[in-house]
ROLUM-366492 format. One line per 8 residues: number of its first residue (from 1); their letters; for each residue x, y, z of C-alpha. Coordinates in nm, 4 decimals. Each point is the difference from the previous one (the first is absolute). Layout:
<pts>
NUM) A) X/Y/Z; ...
</pts>
This chain:
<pts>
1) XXXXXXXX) -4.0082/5.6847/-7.6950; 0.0365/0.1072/0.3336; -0.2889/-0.1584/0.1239; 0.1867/-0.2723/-0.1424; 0.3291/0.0114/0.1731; -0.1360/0.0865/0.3150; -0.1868/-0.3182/-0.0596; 0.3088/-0.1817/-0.0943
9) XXXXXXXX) 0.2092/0.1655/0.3003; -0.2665/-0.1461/0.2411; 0.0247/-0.3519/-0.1533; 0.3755/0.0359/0.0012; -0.0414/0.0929/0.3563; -0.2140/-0.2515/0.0947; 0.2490/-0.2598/-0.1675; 0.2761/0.1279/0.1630
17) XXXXXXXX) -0.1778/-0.0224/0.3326; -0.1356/-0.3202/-0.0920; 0.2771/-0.1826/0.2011; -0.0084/0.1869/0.2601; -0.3462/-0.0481/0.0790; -0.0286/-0.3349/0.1414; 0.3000/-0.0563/0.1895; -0.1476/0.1606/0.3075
25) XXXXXXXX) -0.2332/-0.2685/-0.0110; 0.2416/-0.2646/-0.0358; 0.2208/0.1119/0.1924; -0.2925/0.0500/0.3099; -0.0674/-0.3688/-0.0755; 0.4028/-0.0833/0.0764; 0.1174/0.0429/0.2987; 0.3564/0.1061/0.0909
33) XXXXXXXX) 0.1765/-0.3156/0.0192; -0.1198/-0.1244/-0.3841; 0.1513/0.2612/-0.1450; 0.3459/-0.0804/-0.0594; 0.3022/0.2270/0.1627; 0.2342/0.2177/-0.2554; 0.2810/-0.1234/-0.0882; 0.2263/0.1947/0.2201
41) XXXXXXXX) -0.1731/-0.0948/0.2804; 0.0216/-0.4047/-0.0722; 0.3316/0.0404/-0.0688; 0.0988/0.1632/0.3333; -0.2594/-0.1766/0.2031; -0.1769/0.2927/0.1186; -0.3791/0.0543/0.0404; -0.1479/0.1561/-0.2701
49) XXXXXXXX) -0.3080/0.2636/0.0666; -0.0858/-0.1286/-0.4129; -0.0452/0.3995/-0.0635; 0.0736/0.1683/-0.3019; 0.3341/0.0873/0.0412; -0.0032/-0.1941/0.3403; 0.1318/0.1408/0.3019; 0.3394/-0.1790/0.0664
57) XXXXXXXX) 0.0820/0.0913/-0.3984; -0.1107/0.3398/0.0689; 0.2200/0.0120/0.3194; 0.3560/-0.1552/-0.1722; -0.0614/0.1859/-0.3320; -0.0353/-0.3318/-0.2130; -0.2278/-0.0595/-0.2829; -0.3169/-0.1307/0.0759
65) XXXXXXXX) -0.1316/-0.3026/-0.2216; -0.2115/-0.2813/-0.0064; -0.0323/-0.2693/-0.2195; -0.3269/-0.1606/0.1123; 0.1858/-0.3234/0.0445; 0.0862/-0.2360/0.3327; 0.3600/-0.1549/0.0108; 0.0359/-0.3578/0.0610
73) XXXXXXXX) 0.1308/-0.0613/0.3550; 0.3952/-0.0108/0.0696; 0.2721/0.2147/0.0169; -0.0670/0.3891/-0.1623; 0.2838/0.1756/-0.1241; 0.0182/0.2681/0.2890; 0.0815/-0.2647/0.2431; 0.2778/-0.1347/-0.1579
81) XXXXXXXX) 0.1188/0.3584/-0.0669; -0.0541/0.0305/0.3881; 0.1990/-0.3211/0.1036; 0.2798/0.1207/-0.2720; 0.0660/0.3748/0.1836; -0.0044/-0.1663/0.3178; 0.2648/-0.2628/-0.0761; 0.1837/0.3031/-0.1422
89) XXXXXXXX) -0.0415/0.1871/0.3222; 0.1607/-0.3056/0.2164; 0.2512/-0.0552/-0.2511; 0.1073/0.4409/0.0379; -0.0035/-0.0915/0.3780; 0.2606/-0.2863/0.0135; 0.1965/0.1969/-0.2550; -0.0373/0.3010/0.2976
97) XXXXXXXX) 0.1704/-0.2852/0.2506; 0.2636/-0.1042/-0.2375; 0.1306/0.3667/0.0360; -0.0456/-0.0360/0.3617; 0.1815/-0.3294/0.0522; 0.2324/0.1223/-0.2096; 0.1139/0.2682/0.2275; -0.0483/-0.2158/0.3402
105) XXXXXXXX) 0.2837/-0.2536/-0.1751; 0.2556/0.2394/-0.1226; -0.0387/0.0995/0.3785; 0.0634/-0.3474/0.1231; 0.2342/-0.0571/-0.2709; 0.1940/0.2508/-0.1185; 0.2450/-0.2062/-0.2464; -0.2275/-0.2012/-0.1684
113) XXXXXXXX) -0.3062/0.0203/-0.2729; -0.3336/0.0050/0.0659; -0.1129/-0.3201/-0.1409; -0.2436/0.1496/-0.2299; -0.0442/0.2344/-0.2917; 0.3574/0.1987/-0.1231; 0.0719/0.3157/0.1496; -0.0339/0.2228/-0.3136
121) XXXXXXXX) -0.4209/-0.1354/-0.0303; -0.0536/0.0261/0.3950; 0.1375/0.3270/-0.0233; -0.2324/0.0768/-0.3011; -0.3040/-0.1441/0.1865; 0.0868/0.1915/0.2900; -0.0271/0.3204/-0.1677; -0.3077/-0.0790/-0.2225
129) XXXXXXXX) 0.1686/-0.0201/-0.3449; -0.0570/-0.3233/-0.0474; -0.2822/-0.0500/-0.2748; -0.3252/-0.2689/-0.0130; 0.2278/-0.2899/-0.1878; 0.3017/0.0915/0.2453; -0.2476/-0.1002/0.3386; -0.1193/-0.3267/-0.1533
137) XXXXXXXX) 0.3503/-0.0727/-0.0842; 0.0867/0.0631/0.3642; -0.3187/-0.1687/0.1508; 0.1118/-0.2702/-0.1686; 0.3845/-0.0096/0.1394; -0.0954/0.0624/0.3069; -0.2102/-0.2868/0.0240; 0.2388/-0.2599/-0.1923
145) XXXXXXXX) 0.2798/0.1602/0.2782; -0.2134/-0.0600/0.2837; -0.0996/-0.3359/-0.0993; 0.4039/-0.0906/0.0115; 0.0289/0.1058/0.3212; -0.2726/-0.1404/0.1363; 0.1046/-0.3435/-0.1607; 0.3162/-0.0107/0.1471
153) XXXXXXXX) -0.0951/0.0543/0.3087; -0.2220/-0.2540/-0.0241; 0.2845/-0.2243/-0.0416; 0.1971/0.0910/0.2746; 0.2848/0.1530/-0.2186; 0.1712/0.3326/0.0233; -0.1454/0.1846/-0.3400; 0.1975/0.1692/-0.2184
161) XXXXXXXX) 0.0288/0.3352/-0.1417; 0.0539/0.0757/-0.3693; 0.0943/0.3149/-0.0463; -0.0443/0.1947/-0.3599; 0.2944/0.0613/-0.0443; 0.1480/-0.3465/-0.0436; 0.2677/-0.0159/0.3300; -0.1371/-0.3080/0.1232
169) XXXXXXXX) -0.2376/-0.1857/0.2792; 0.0557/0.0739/0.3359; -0.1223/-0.2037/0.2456; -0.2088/0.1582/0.2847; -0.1168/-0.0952/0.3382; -0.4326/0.0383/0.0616; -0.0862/0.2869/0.1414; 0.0362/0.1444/0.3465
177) XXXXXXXX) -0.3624/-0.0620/0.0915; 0.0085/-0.3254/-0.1357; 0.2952/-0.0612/0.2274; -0.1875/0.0987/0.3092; -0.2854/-0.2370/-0.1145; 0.2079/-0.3002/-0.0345; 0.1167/0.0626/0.3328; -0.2634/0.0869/0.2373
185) XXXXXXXX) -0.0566/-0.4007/0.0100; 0.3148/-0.0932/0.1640; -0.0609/0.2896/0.2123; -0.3121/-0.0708/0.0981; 0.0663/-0.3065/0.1267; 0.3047/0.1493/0.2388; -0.2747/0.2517/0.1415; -0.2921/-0.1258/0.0109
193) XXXXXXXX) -0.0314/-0.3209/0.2420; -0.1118/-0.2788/-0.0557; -0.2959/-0.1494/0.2659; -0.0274/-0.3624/0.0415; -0.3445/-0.1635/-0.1085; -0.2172/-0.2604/0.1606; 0.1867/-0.2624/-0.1862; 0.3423/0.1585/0.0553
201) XXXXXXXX) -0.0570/-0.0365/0.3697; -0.1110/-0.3381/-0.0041; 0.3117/-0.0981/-0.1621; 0.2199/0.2212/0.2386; 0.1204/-0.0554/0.3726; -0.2367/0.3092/0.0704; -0.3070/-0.2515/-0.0110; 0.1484/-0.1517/0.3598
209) XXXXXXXX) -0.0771/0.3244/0.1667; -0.3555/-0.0214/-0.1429; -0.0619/-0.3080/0.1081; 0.1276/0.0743/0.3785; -0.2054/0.2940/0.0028; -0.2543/-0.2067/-0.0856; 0.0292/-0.2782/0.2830; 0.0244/0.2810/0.2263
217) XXXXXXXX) -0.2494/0.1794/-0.0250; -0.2700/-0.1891/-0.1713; 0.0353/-0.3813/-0.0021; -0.1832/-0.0016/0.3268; -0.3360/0.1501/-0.0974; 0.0047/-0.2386/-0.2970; 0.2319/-0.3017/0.0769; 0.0119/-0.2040/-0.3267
225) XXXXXXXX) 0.3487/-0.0040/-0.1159; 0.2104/-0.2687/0.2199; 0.3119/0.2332/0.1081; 0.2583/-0.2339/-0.0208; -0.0526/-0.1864/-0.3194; -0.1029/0.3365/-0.2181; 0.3224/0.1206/0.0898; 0.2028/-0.2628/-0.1051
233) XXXXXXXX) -0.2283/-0.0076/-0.3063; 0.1242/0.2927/-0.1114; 0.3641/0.0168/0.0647; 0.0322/-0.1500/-0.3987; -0.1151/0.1033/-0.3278; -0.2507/-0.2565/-0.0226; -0.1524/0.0233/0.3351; -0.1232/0.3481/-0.0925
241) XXXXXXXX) -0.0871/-0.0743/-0.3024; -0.2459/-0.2664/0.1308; -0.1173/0.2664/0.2546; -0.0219/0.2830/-0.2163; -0.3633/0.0909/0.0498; 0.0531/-0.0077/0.3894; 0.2971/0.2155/-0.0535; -0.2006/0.2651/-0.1906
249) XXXXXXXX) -0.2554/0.0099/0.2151; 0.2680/0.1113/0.2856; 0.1667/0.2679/-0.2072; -0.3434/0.1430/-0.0357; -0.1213/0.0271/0.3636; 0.3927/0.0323/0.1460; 0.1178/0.2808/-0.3002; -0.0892/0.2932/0.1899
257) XXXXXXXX) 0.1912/-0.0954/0.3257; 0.3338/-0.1322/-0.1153; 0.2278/0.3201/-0.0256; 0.2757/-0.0656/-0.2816; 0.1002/0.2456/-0.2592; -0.0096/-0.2603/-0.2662; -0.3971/-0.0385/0.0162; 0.0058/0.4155/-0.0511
265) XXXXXXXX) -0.2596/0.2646/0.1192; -0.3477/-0.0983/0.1497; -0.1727/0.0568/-0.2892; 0.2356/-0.2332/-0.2187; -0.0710/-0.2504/0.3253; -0.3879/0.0254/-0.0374; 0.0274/-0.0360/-0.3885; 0.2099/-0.3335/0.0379
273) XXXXXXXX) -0.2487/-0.1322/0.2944; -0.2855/0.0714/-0.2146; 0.2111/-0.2125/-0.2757; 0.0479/-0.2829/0.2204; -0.3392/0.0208/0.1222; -0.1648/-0.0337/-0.3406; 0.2554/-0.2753/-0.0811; -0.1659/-0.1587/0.2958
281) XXXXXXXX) -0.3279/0.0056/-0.0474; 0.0116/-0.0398/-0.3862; 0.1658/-0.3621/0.0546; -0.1665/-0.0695/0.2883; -0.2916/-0.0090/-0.2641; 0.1211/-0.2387/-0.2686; 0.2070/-0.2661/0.2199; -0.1609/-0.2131/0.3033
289) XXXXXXXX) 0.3267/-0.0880/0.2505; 0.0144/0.0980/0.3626; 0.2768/0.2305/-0.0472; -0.2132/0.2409/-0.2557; -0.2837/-0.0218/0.2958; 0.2681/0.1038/0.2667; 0.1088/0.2286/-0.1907; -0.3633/0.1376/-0.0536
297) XXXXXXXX) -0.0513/-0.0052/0.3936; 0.2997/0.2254/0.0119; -0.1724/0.2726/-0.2342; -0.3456/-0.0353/0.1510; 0.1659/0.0604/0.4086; 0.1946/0.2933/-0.1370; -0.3005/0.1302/-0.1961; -0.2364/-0.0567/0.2723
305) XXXXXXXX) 0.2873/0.1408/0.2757; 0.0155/0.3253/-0.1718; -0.3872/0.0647/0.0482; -0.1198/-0.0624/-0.3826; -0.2119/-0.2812/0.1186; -0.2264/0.0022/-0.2718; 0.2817/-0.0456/-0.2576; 0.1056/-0.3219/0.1821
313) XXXXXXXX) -0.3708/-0.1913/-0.0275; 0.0085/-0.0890/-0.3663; 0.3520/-0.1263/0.0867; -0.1263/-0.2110/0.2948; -0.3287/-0.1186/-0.1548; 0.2702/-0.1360/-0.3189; 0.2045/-0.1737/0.3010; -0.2874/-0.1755/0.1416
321) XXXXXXXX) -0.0809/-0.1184/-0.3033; 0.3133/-0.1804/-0.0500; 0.0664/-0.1149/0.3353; -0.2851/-0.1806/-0.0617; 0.1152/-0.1330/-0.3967; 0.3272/-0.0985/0.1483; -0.1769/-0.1770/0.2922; 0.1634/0.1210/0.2583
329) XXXXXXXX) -0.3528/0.0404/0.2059; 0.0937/-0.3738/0.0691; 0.2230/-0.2254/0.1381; 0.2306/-0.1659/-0.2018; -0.0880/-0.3509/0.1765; -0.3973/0.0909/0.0199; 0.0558/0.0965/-0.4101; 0.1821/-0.3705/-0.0258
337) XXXXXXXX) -0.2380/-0.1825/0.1737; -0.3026/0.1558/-0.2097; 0.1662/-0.0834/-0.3126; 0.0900/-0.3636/0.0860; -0.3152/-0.0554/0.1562; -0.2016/0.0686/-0.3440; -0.3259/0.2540/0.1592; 0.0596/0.1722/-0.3075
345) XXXXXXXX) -0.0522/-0.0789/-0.4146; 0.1515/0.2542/-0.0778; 0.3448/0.1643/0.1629; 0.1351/0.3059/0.0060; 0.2557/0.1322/-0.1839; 0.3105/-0.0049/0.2136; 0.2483/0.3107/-0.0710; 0.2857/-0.0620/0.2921
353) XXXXXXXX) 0.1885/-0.3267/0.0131; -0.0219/-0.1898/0.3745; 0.2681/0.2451/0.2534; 0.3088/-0.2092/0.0474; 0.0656/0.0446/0.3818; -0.1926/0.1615/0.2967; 0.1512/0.3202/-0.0009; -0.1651/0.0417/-0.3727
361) XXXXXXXX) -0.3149/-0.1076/0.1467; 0.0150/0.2493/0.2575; 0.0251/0.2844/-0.1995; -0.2622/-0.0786/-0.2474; -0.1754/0.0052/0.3303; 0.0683/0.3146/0.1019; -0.0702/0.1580/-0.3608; -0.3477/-0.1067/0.0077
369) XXXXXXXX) -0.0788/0.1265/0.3571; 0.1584/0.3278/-0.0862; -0.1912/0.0224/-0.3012; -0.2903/-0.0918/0.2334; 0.0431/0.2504/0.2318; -0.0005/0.2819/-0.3328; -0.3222/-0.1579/-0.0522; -0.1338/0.0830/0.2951
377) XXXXXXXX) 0.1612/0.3828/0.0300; -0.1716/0.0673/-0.3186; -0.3482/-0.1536/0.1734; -0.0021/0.1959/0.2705; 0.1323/0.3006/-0.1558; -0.3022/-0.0325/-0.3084; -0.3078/-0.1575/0.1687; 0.0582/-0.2924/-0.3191
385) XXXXXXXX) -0.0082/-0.3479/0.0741; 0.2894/-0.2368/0.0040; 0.1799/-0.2057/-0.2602; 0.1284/-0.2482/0.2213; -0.2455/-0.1756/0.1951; -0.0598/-0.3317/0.1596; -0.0972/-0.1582/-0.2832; 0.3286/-0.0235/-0.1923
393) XXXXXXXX) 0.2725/0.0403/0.2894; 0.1243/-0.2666/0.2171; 0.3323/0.1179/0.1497; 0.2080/-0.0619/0.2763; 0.0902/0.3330/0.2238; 0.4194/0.0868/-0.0951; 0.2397/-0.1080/0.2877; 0.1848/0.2695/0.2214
401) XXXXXXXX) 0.2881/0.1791/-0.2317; 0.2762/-0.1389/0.2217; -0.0862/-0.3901/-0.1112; 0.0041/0.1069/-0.3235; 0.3382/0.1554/-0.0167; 0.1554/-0.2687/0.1096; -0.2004/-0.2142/-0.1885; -0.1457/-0.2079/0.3056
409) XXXXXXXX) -0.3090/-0.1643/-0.1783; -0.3085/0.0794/0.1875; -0.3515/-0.1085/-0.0545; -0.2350/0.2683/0.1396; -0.3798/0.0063/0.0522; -0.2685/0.0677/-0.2771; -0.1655/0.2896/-0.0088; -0.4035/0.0401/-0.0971
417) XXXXXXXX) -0.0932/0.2944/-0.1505; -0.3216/0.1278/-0.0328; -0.2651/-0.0075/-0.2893; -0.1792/0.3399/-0.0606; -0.2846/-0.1764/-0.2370; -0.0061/-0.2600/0.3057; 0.0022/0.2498/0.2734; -0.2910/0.2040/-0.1827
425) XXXXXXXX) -0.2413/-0.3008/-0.0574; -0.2806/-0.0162/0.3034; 0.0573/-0.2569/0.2630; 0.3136/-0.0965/-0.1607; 0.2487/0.0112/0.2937; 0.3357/0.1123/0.0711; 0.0980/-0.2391/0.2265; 0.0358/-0.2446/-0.3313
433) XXXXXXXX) 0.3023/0.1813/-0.1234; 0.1848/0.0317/0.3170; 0.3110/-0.2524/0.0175; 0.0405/-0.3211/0.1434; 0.2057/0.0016/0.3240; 0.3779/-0.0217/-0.0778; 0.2695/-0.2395/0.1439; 0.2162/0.2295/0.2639
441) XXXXXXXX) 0.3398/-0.1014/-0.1941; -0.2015/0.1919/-0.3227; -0.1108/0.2623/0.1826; 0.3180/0.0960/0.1667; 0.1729/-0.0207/-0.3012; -0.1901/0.3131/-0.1289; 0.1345/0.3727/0.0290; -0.1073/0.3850/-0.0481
449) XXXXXXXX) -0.0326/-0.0614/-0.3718; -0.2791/-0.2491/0.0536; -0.1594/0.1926/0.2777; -0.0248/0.2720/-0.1865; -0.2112/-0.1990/-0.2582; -0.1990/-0.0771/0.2601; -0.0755/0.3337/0.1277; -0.0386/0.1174/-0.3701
457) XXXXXXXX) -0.3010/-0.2456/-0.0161; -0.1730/0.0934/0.2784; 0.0278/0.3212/-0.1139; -0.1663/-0.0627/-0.3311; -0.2743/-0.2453/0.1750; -0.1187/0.3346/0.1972; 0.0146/0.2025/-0.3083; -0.1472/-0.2297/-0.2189
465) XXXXXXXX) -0.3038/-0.0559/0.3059; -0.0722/0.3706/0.0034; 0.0307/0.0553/-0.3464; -0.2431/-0.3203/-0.1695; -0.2449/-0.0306/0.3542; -0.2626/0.2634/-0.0043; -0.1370/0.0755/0.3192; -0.3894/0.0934/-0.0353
473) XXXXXXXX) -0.1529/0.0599/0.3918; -0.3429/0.0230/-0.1301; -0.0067/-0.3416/-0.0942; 0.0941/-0.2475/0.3241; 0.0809/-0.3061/-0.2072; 0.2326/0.1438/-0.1873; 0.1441/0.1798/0.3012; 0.0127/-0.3339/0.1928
481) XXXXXXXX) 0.1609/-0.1742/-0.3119; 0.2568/0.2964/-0.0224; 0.0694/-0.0427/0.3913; 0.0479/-0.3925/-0.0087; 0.2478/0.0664/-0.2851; 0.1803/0.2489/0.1441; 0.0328/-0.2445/0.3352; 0.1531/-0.2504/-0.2187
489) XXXXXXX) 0.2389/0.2527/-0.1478; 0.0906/0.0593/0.3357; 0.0654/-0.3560/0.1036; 0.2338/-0.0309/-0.2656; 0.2055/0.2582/0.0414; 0.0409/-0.0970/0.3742; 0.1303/-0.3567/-0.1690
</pts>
């Protein structure tokens, strides 16, 4: 019998430890993240160490349990619980400001009702007697009461105060904050003042002292505009609004020297020349006219006269470009006679209508050979070649600036510039660009403008010599060839 139940007590054990047995096994084959979290844990989205009690059940004194079962993915339970407390917590808090606003208006306004819960419940919810149905209740007046007075102030209306006990609505003013808000605008604008813009000055008498700066002080380095007429142009409305672009162009380079207290500080002066400058350059690239190029010469001087040279060569490399589109490389009466006589298939596109008098002539003249002598700065200044060579100009020199003014027509000499390509090319001489002898009457009729034109060329005929002729010593052809060319670059500079 014994022998029996001992023999029965071991198979009992053994069946009770059957169970037991393999899960080590199994559970070596799992690995941590197959076996599913306990349910605690899911629910508060915490990470489970999948013990037996695990260790965040054993730290909050929960019941540890697992069902051997993976919930399908969405929202748990815990997280909604989570969202619900903290609503309930923000809720509490606007509750806490209700008290506070309601001391802050019995402050302001003694003799009338705070315009939200009755005195008897915000007393109660003051002192913490009021119960869990009571502050739903009251979340939910407090937000219906806010909600009116937002509304009517929305509409612009005084809002009105019901009070509990029944004596009526009283109607009563925003606010003093409000008040101040309402009215810093009108203040505002009696404080602060008010600086004129580009556009305001263009449209004000202030743009005369701009533009008599300008003829002052600048007109001679770059003499484009004709004095007389531009003035006259823009005594109206529609004068400047033809010239706008030019006009621009001299509130950016003249800004910083006309002293007004309408145009403000210097910095408020250097943000509306920057403005006008853009303006400039911006239209100068979508519209072909001589006055968007003049204007363009304008910005490119003033650029290249405050020392940023290199900002002013993509500006003068677009202006040679469209010197040359508008054909103003050419004489109107050499670009007539081409075109009547038929050398070509095919013409070009012509952008400017013919100029109506000489004076018009004149200072399409004058644009080109100022945007010439840009071309050349930037040459020397670089080592590049030039845009403007022989092959595409054909210009006469511009007359002496008196003439002009007064509008005494004038037909000077042409000029021949030089070819670098040409100049470059072995036995190609220089004496076969040099101009034609010119009838006294033109040649007198020439003045400092045109001589400086001249002496810009020469200039760039030296530079250009040094710069494309190698001189190699070791080889005496080449050093003979070098020293005939540089005799004939002599002999034309002595013509």
């Amino acid at each position: 019998m014994d022998t029996k139940s001992n023999s029965n007590n071991t198979e009992g054990g053994s069946v009770e430890q059957q169970p037991q047995g393999p899960r080590p096994q199994i559970d070596s084959l799992k690995s941590d993240d197959d076996i599913p979290a306990c349910q605690a844990c899911r629910r508060k989205k915490a990470r489970c160490s999948r013990e037996q009690p695990c260790s965040q059940c054993v730290r909050l004194d929960t019941p540890c349990i697992y069902d051997g079962r993976r919930l399908k993915p969405g929202l748990r339970a815990g997280v909604i619980d989570s969202l619900s407390r903290r609503i309930e917590t923000l809720e509490d808090m606007f509750l806490g400001q209700e008290i506070l606003w309601k001391q802050m208006w019995q402050t302001l306004h003694p003799n009338l009702e705070f315009p939200g819960i009755p005195s008897a419940a915000g007393n109660d919810l003051a002192k913490g007697n009021a119960s869990g149905g009571n502050l739903r209740g009251r979340r939910d007046q407090l937000k219906n009461s806010l909600l009116d007075v937002a509304s009517t102030h929305r509409d612009g209306n005084n809002f009105s105060i019901g009070a509990s006990s029944g004596t009526g609505d009283v109607s009563q003013p925003p606010p003093a904050k409000r008040q101040r808000r309402d009215l810093s605008p009108s203040v505002q604008d009696h404080d602060i003042p008010q600086y004129m813009s580009a556009s305001d000055i263009i449209d004000s008498n202030l743009m005369t002292s701009f533009v008599e700066f300008y003829f002052q002080n600048i007109h001679h380095w770059i003499p484009i505009l004709h004095v007389r007429r531009f003035r006259d142009q823009i005594q109206y409305p529609e004068g400047r609004k033809k010239a706008v672009h030019i006009l621009h162009a001299i509130i950016a380079v003249g800004s910083r020297f006309v002293h007004d207290p309408r145009l403000g500080d210097d910095e408020i002066k250097a943000k509306t020349a920057e403005t006008s400058r853009q303006n400039v350059v911006l239209c100068s690239m979508e519209s072909f006219s001589v006055q968007s190029l003049q204007a363009l010469v304008i910005i490119a001087f003033d650029t290249i006269a405050r020392g940023r040279g290199p900002s002013s060569w993509s500006i003068v490399g677009s202006m040679a470009r469209t010197v040359e589109q508008l054909q103003l490389s050419v004489e109107e009466d050499d670009l007539r006679e081409r075109n009547e006589a038929g050398e070509a298939l095919i013409r070009r596109m012509a952008f400017l209508r013919p100029s109506t008098c000489w004076v018009e002539v004149e200072e399409r003249r004058r644009v080109f050979w100022t945007v010439f002598l840009m071309d050349r700065f930037c040459s020397l200044s670089t080592g590049w070649n030039v845009s403007l060579t022989s092959a595409d100009v054909k210009r006469r020199l511009p007359c002496e600036g008196a003439l002009w003014e007064r509008e005494d027509e004038a037909r000077p000499s042409y000029f021949g510039i030089s070819d670098t390509k040409e100049a470059t090319t072995p036995h190609r001489s220089l004496l076969a660009d040099s101009p034609a002898m010119a009838h006294p009457a033109e040649q007198e009729s020439i003045g400092g403008f045109a001589y400086c034109i001249e002496a810009t060329e020469s200039l760039s005929l030296v530079s250009n010599f040094f710069v494309h002729q190698p001189l190699d010593i070791r080889d005496n052809e080449k050093a003979q060839l070098w020293l005939m060319r540089f005799k004939e670059l002599d002999l034309r500079l002595v013509q």
